[in-house]
C-alpha positions in Angstrom: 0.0 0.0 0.0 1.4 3.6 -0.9 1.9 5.5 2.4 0.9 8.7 2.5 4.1 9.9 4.5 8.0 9.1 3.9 10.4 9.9 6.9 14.2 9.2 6.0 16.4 9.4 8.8 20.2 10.4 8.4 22.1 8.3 10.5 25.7 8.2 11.1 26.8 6.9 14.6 23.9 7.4 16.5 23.7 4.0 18.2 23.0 6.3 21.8 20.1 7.9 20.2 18.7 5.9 17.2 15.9 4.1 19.4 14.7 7.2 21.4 14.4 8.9 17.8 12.2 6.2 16.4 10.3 5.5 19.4 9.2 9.1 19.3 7.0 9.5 16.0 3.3 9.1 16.8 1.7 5.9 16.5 -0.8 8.1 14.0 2.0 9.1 12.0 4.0 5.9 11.9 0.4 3.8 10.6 0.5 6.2 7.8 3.8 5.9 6.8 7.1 4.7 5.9 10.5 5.0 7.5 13.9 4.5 6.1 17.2 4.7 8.1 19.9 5.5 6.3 23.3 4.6 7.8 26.0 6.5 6.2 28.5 4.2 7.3 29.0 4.6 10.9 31.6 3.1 12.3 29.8 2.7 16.1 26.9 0.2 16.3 24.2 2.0 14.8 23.0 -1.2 12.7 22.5 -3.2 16.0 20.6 -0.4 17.5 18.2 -0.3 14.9 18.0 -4.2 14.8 17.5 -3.9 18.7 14.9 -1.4 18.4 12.8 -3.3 16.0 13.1 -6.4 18.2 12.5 -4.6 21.6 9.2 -3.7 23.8 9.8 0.2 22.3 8.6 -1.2 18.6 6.3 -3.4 20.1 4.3 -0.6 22.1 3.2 0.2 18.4 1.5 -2.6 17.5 2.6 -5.8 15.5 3.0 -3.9 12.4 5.9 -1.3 13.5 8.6 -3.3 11.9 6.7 -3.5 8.9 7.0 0.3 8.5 10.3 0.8 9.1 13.7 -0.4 6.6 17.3 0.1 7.2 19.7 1.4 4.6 23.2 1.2 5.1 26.2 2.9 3.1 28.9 0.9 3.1 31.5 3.9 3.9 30.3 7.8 4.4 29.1 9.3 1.5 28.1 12.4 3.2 25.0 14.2 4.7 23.8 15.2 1.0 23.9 11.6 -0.3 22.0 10.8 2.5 19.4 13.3 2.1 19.1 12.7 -2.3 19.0 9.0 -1.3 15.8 9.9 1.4 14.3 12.2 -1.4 14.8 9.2 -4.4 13.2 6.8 -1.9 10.5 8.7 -0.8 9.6 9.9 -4.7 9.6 6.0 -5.5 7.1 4.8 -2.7 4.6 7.2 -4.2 3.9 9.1 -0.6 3.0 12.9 -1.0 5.1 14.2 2.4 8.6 13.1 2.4 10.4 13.9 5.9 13.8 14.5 6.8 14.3 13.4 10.7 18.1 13.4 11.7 19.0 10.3 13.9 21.2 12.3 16.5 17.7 13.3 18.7 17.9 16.8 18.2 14.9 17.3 16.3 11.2 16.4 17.4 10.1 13.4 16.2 6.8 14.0 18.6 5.7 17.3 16.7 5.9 14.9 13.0 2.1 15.0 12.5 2.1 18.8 13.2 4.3 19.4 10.4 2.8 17.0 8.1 -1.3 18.3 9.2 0.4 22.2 8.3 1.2 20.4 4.7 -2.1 18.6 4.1 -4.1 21.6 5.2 -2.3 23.8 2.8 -3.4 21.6 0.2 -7.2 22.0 0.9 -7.3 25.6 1.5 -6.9 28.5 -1.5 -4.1 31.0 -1.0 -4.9 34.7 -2.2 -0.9 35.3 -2.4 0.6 35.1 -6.1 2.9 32.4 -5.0 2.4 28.5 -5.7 1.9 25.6 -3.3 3.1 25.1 -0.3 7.2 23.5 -1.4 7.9 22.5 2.8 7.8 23.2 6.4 11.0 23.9 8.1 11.0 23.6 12.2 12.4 27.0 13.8 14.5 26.7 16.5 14.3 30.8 17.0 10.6 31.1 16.1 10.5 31.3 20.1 12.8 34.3 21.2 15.2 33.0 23.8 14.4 28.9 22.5 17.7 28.5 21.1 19.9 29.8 24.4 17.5 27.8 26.4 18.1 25.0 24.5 22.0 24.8 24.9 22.7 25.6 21.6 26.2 26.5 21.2 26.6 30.6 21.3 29.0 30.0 18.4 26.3 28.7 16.5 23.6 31.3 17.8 25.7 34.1 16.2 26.4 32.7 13.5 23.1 31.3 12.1 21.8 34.7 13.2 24.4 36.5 10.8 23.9 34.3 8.0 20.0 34.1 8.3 20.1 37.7 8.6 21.8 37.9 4.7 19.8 35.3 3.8 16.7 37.0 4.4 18.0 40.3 2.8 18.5 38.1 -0.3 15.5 35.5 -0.3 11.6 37.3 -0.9 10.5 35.3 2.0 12.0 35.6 5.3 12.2 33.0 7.6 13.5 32.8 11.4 15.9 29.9 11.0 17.1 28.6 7.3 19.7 26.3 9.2 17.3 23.6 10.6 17.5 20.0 9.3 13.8 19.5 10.3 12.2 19.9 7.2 8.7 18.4 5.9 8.5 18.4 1.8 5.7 18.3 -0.9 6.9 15.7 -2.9 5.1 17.6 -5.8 7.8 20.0 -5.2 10.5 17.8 -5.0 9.9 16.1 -8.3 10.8 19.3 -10.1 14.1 19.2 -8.6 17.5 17.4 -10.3 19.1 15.7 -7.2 22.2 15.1 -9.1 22.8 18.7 -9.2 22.3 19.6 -5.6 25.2 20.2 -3.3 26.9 16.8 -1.2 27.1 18.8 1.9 25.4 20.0 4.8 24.1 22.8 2.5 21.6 20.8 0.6 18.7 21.6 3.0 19.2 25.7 2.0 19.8 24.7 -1.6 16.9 23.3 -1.4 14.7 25.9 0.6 16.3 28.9 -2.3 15.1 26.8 -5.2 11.9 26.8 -3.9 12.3 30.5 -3.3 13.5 31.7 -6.2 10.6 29.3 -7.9 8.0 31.0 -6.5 6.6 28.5 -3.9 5.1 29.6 -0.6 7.6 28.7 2.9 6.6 27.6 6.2 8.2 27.3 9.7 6.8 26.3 12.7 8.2 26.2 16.2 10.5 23.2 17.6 12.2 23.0 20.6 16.4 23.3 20.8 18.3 19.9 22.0 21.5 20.6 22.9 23.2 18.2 25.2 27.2 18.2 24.4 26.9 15.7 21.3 29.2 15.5 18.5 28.0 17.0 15.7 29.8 16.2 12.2 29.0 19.8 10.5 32.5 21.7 10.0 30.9 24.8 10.4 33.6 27.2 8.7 33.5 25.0 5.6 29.5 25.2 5.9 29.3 28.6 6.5 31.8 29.4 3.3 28.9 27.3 1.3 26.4 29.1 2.7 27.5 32.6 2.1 28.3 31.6 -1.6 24.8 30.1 -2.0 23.7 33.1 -1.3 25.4 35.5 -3.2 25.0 33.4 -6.5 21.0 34.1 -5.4 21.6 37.5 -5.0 23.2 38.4 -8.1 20.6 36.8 -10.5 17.8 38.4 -8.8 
């Protein structure tokens, strides 16, 4: 049966966290859809906590079909977060759902609030707009759509600043303005991602705003709504002088052919 929601999950040594991540979506949301982990070669036991998960009292509190709507994907050496997230896109095109979510495996995004995000996307769908822009591409989840969220949340002040500087230019350059361009928790149409050429998208951390200025500079409408900030001294894998660089050249590149 087609699902009506995809949720890929980026996973690259998350063994800690992989289980609380799953065992958070909603029963509602999970009976409507499918999930595929992608391990991007972790080198901790990320495969076994998966297998675990699937085997434990955590799955079986869903019901006796959870493991049927959940597959593992496994790279057999790091390919990188953008290969990850083209591989959840192609997946989630192929099993014919129309809401393809991105939910990272590290725990610091919401698994809870998924049917929030994907309620704001069906809703769209059945109400008229009387802006001139098209349909709604995605819903982002804002980490500063709360002043103060983000600090309270442990996020480091490094990163504070600097997603506040480069959503700041971003916004200057973009015709809609968002609170927080620099989430990974990000619900899609999959209408709008059929228009898109994966191959040509970035193999980086970048991908997500690639991906949020195509649909920009397109003419599709933008939504955020507010998620909590997890913080709890994790290592994250995002160099972020390299990623800022990308960003800031993204950017630009918008800027001038506007």
């Amino acid at each position: 049966m087609t699902p009506d929601y995809f949720i890929f999950v980026p996973a690259y040594n998350v063994s800690q966290t992989l289980a609380g991540v799953l065992g958070r979506i909603p029963p509602a949301v999970l009976e409507r859809a499918e999930v595929l982990v992608i391990d991007d070669g972790s080198k901790d036991d990320t495969r076994g906590a998966y297998e675990n998960f699937i085997a434990g009292e955590a799955c079986a509190v869903f019901g006796k079909a959870c493991a049927a709507h959940l597959q593992y994907m496994r790279f057999e050496f790091n390919r990188g977060y953008g290969a990850v997230v083209k591989t959840g896109i192609s997946e989630g095109l192929r099993s014919g759902a129309k809401y393809i979510a991105c939910l990272h495996g590290d725990g610091q995004y919401p698994a809870e609030q998924l049917g929030e995000f994907f309620a704001c996307l069906e809703s769209a769908r059945n109400r008229p707009e009387a802006s001139n822009l098209l349909e709604l591409a995605l819903v982002q989840g804002s980490r500063h759509a709360i002043a103060g969220g983000a600090k309270a949340g442990n996020m480091p002040l490094y990163k504070r600043l600097g997603g506040a500087f480069l959503t700041a230019f971003e916004n200057v350059t973009f015709r809609q303005k968002l609170t927080d361009r620099h989430s990974g928790f990000i619900v899609y149409n999959a209408e709008f991602l059929k228009t898109l050429d994966l191959k040509k998208l970035s193999p980086s951390f970048d991908i997500d705003l690639e991906i949020i200025s195509i649909a920009d500079a397109r003419g599709y409408r933008l939504a955020e709504l507010p998620i909590p900030t997890r913080y709890a001294g994790e290592k994250s894998n995002l160099n972020v002088v390299t990623y800022g660089l990308r960003v800031l050249r993204q950017t630009w590149r918008r800027f001038c052919l506007r």
